[in-house]
C-alpha positions in Angstrom: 4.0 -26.0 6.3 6.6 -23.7 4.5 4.3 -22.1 2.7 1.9 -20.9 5.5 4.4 -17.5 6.9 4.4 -16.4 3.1 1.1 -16.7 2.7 0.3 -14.9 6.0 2.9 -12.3 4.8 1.3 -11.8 1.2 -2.1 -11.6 2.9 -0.5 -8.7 5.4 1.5 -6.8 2.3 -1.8 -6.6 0.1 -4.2 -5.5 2.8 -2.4 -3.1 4.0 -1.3 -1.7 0.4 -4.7 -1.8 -1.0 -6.5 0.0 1.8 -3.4 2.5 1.9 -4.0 2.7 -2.2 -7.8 3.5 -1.6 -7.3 5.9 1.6 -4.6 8.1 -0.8 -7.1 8.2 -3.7 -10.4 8.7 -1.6 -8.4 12.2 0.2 -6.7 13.2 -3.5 -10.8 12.8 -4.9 -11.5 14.9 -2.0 -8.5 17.2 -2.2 -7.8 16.8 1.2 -4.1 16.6 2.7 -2.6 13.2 2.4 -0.3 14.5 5.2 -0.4 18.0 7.0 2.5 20.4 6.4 4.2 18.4 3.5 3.3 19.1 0.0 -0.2 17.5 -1.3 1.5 16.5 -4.5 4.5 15.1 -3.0 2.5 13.5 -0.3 0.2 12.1 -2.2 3.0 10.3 -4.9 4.8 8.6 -1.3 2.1 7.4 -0.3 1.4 6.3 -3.7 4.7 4.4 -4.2 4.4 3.0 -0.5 1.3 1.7 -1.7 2.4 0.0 -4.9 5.5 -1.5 -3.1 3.3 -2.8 -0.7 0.9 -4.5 -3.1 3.9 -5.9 -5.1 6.0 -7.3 -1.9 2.4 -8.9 -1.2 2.1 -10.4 -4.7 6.2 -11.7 -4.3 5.2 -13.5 -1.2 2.2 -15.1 -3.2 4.7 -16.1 -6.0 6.9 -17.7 -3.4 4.4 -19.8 -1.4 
């Protein structure tokens, strides 16, 4: 029973990451704005990192369920 909120979590954390992962690298491919007005480059590495962490606090929930 304890380990169904983590799981739900990880599940959450790692969908979200990976399609944020493959929506940054399909408009850097493309080179399209990650986000309008900021710098592509700079956009692009946040939303990156936000990515990553996601993926990572998913694969911490895993490890804790």
């Amino acid at each position: 029973m304890e380990s169904g909120p983590a799981i739900f979590s990880g599940v959450v954390f790692a969908l979200f990451g990976g399609a944020l992962l493959m929506w940054t690298v399909a408009r850097v491919r493309h080179r399209e704005p990650v986000a309008h007005g900021v710098n592509p480059v700079a956009s692009a590495a946040v939303a990156g990192v936000a990515a990553v962490l996601a993926l990572a606090l998913g694969t911490w929930c895993f490890m804790r369920s």
